[in-house]
C-alpha positions in Angstrom: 67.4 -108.5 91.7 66.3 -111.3 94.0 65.1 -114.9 92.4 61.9 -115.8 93.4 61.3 -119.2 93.7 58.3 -119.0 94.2 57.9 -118.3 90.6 60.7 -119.8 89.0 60.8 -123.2 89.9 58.1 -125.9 88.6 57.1 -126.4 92.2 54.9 -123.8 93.6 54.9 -125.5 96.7 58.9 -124.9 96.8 59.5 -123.9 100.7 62.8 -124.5 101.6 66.3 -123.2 99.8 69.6 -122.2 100.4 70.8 -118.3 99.8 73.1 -116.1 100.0 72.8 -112.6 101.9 73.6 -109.7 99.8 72.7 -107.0 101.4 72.1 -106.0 105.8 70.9 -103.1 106.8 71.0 -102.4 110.7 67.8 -100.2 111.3 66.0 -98.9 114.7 62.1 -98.9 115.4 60.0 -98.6 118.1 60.8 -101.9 119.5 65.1 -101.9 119.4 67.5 -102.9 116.6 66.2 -105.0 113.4 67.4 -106.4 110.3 67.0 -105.5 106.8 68.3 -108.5 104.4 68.7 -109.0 100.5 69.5 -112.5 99.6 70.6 -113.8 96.3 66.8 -115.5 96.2 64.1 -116.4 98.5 61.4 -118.9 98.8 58.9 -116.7 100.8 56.0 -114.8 98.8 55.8 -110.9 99.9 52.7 -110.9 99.3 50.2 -109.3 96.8 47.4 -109.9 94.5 44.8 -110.1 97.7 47.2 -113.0 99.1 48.6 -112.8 102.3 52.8 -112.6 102.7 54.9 -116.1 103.7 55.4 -116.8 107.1 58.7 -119.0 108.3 62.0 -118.9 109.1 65.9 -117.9 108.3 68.2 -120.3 110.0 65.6 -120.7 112.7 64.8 -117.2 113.1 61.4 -116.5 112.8 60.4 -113.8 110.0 58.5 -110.4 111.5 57.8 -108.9 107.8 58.8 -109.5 104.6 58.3 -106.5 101.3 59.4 -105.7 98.1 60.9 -103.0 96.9 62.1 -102.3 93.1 62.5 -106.3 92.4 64.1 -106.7 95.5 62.9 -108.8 98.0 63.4 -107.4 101.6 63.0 -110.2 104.7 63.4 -108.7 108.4 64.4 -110.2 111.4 65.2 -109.0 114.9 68.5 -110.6 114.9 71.6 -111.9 112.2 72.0 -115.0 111.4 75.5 -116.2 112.3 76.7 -116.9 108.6 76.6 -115.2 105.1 74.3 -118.6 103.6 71.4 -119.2 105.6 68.7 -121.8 104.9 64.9 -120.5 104.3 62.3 -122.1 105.1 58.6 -120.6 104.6 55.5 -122.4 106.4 54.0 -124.0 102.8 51.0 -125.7 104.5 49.8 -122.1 104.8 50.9 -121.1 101.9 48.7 -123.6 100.4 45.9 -123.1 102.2 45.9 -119.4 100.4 46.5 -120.6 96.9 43.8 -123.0 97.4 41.7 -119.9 98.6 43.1 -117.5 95.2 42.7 -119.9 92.8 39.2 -120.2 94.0 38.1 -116.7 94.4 39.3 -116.6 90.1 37.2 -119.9 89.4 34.2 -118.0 91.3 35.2 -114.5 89.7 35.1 -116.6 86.4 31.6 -118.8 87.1 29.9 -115.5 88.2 31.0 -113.5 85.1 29.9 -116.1 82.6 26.9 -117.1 84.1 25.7 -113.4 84.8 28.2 -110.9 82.9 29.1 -109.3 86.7 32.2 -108.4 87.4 34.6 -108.8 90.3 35.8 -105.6 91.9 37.7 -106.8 94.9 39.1 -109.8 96.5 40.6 -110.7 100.2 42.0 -113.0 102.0 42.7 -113.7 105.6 43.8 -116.8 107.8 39.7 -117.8 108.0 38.4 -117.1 104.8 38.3 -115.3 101.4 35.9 -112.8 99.7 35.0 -111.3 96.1 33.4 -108.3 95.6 31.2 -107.8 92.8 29.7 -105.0 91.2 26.0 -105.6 91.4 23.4 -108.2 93.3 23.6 -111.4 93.5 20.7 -113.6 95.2 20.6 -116.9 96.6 19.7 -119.0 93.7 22.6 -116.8 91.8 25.4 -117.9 94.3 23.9 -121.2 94.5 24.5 -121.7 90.5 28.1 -119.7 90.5 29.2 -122.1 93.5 28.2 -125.5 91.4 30.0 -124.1 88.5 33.0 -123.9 90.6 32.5 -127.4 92.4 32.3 -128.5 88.7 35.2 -126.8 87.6 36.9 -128.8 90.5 36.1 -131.7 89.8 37.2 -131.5 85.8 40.7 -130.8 87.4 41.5 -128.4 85.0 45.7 -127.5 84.9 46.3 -123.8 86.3 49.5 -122.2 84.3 51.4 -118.9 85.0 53.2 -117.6 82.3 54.9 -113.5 82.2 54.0 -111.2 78.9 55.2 -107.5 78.4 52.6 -104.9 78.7 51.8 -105.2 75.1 51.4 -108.9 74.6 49.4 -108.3 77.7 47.2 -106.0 75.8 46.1 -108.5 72.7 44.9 -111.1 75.6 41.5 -111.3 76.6 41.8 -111.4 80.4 39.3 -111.0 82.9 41.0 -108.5 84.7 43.9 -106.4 84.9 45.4 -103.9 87.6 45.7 -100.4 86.3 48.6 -100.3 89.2 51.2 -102.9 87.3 54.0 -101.6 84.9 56.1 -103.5 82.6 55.7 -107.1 82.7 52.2 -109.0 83.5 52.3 -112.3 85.0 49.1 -113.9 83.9 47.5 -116.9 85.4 45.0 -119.2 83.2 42.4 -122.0 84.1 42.5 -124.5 81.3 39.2 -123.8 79.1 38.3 -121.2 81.3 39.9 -118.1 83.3 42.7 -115.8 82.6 43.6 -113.1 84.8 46.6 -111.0 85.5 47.8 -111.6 88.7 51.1 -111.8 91.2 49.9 -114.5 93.5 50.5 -117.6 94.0 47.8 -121.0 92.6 47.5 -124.3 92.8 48.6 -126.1 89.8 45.3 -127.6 88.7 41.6 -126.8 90.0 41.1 -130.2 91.6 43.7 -129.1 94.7 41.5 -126.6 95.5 39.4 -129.4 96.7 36.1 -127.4 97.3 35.1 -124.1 97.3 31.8 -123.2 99.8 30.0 -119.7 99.7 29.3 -119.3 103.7 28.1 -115.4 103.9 27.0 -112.3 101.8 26.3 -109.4 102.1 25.3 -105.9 99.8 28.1 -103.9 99.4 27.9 -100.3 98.0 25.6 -101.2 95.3 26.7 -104.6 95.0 27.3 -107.9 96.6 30.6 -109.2 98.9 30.7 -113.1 99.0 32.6 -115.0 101.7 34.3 -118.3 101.1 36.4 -121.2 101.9 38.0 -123.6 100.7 40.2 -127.0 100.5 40.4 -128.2 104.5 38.6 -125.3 106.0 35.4 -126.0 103.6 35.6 -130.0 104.4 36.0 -128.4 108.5 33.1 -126.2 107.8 31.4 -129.1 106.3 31.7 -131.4 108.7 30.6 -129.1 111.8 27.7 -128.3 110.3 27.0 -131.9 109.1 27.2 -132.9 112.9 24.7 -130.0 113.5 22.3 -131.7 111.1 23.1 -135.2 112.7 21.9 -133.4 116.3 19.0 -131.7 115.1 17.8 -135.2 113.5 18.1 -136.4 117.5 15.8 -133.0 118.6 13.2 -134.2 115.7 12.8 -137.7 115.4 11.0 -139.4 112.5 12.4 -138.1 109.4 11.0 -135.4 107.3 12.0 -131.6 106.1 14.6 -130.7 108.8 14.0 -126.7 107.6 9.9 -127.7 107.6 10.2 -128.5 111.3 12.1 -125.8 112.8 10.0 -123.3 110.3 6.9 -125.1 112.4 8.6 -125.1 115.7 9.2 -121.0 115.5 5.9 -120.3 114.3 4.4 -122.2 117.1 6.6 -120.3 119.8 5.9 -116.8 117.8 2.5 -117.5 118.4 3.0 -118.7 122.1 4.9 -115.4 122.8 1.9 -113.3 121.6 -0.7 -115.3 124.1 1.5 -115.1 127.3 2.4 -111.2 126.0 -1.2 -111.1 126.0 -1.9 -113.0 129.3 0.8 -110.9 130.5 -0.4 -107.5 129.5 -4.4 -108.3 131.3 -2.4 -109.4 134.2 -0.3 -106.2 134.4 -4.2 -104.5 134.5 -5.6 -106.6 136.6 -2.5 -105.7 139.4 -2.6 -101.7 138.3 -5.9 -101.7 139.4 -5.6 -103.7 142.7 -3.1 -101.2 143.2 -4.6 -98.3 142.9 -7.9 -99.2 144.6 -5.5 -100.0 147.5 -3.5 -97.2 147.5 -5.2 -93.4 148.8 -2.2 -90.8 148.4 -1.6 -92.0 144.6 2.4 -92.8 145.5 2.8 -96.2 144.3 5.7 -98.7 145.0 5.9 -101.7 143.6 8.5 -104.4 143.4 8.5 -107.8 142.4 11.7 -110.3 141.4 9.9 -112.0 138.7 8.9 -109.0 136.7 10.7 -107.8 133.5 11.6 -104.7 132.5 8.7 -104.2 129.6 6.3 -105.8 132.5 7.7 -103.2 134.7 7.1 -99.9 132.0 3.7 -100.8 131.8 2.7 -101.1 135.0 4.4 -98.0 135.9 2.4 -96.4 132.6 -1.0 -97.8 134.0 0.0 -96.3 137.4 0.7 -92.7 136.0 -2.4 -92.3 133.9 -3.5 -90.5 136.6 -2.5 -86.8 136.4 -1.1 -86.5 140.7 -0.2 -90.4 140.5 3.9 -91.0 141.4 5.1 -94.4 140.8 8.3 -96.1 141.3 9.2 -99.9 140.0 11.6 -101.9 141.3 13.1 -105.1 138.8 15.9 -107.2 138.9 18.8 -107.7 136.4 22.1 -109.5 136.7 22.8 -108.4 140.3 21.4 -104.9 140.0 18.1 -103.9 141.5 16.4 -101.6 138.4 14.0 -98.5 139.3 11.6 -96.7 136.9 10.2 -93.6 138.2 7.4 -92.1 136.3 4.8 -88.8 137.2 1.6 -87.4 136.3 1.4 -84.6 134.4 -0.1 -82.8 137.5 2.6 -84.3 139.6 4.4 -82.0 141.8 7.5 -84.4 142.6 10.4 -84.5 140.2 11.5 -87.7 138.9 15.1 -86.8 138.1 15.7 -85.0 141.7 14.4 -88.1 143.5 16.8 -90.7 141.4 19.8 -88.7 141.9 19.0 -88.6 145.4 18.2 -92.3 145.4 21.6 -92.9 143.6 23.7 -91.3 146.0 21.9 -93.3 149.3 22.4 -96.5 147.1 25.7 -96.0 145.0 23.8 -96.3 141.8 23.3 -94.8 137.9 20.9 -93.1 136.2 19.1 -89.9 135.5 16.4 -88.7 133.7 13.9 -85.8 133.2 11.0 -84.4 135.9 8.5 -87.0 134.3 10.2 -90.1 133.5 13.6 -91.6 135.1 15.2 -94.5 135.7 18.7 -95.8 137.4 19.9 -99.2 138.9 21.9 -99.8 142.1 24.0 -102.9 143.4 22.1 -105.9 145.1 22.9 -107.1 148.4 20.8 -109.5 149.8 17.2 -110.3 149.1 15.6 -108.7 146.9 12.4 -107.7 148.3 14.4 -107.1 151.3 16.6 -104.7 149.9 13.7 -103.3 147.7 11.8 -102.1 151.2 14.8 -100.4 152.2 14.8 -98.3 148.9 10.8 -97.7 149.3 11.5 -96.4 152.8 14.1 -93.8 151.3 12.0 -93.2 148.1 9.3 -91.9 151.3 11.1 -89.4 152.8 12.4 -87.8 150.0 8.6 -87.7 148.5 7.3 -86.6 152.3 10.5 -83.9 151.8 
């Protein structure tokens, strides 16, 4: 059975050893010939427990996975090394960055639990962040108290100890949580004067190097709640970006006061600027359907017009329609494209969805739609009015057709 390190010496931090190979087995995949080694220990963490497997390198050659298997710790590599004791050496600064992150998610499983008697129900990690999964709601204010407990619980620097029971010692301790999934022997980690949890991963040895722990994200989840978090260097990076957001939004409103107060003010303001020009908009949009109409005796109606969008464009093309033999078409622009909306009266004998497809095969472009309503959009080349009279002039014969 391999050593592990990892667990077996004082340091958790331990990244680089000597060992010797045990065991090579050749295999084939996908991608060629790979190697299957055994050594007599290792250094790098397979992973488990939510954390993420070591990363690093034997004799220089980089790790591509790394499993266990029966107490057996299995490292691959595309190619041998050259001798039969090889040097192995795992990357610990990310290694650390992930116990920072475990030992938080249990001071935050722990903080939530006494404070509110909810229980975690799931844990992750990646390279970004870290989230718990708990088993019913958690507001605002609730996160806001579970994540000050932690920050507490970091400062008070409390020692982190691992220590391995059989299954039935395991049994007379009160621990927070334990896997249904591990047999025999339970490795149980415990937060002075507070947590105690089963669990295979790897923690910093006392809460302060966990630094700070910082709740960016929730979200409901099946009933309950998923938090997101960081810690140690990524919550100080986090911390700082947004600190230099504050700093610039103190430049966009000078004179002090309730940052939040100000931009709630600033978005009420432009809500209720949107709903005048939508307003001014919409009596404008009437005011031009009925220009239109006056001036227009066979009820076919083009109109185009570069500055229009495409809600200004639906209803001016509803307006022109209300009429039961009216046929409209309106031209808009988007992102290079020149956008048409083709609408009929109910007494309308021209079919919207013939003309477009005929339109779209003149004009290379896309759309479809039924005998009352359709739309589509073609390349722009040129002007756009310009190329917009060449479409109304096609748009004609196919209406006089």
């Amino acid at each position: 059975m391999t050593e592990k390190l990892y667990y077996t010496n004082p340091n958790p931090l331990v990244g680089e050893a000597e060992a010797r190979i045990v065991r090579c087995d050749e295999k084939r995949g996908e991608n060629g010939i790979y190697y299957e080694l055994i050594f007599d220990r290792t250094v790098f963490f397979p992973g488990g427990g939510g954390q993420p497997a070591d990363t690093g390198t034997i004799d220089g050659i980089p790790l591509t996975d790394i499993r266990e298997e029966d107490g057996e710790i299995i490292h691959v590599l595309d190619r041998m090394p050259a001798g039969t004791t090889v040097r192995l050496s795992a990357d610990i600064k990310r290694r650390t960055e992930f116990m920072r992150f475990h030992t938080g998610e249990h001071m935050l499983s722990h903080a939530v639990l006494t404070l509110f008697r909810i229980k975690n129900v799931g844990f992750h990690m990646n390279e970004e962040f870290a989230t718990a999964d708990f088993e019913a709601p958690l507001t605002l204010e609730m996160q806001l108290e579970a994540e000050n407990f932690v920050m507490n619980g970091i400062y008070d620097a409390k020692p982190v100890t691992c220590f391995t029971v059989s299954s039935g010692e395991a049994d007379g301790l009160t621990l927070r949580k334990r896997s249904e999934k591990i047999k025999g022997d339970v490795r149980v980690v415990v937060i002075d004067g507070g947590d105690m949890c089963a669990c295979c991963g790897l923690h910093v040895t006392d809460t302060a190097k966990v630094v700070m722990l910082k709740i960016i994200k929730s979200e409901s989840l099946r009933g309950g709640t998923r938090l997101y978090f960081i810690c140690g260097a990524k919550a100080y990076k986090d911390y700082s970006a947004k600190h230099e957001s504050v700093m610039r939004m103190n430049e966009l409103f000078p004179g002090g006061g309730d940052l939040i107060e100000k931009a709630e003010k600033l978005i009420a303001e432009e809500r209720k600027t949107k709903i005048m020009l939508a307003e001014r908009s919409s009596k404008l949009i009437s005011q031009i359907a009925e220009k239109i109409i006056s001036e227009t005796k066979d009820k076919k109606f083009y109109v185009y017009d570069d500055s229009m969008t495409e809600s200004e464009a639906k209803q001016l093309l509803n307006l022109l329609i209300a009429e039961k033999a009216a046929f409209a078409a309106v031209f808009f622009p988007t992102s290079g494209r020149i956008n048409y909306i083709l609408g009929a009266g109910s007494g309308c004998k021209l079919n919207c969805g013939y003309i477009i497809q005929s339109i779209n095969a003149y004009f290379n472009g896309k759309g479809g739609g039924p005998a009352l309503f359709a739309r589509g959009s073609a390349p722009q080349s040129g002007d756009f009015n310009a190329a917009c009279t060449g479409f109304c002039d096609i748009f004609e014969k196919i209406t006089r057709n």
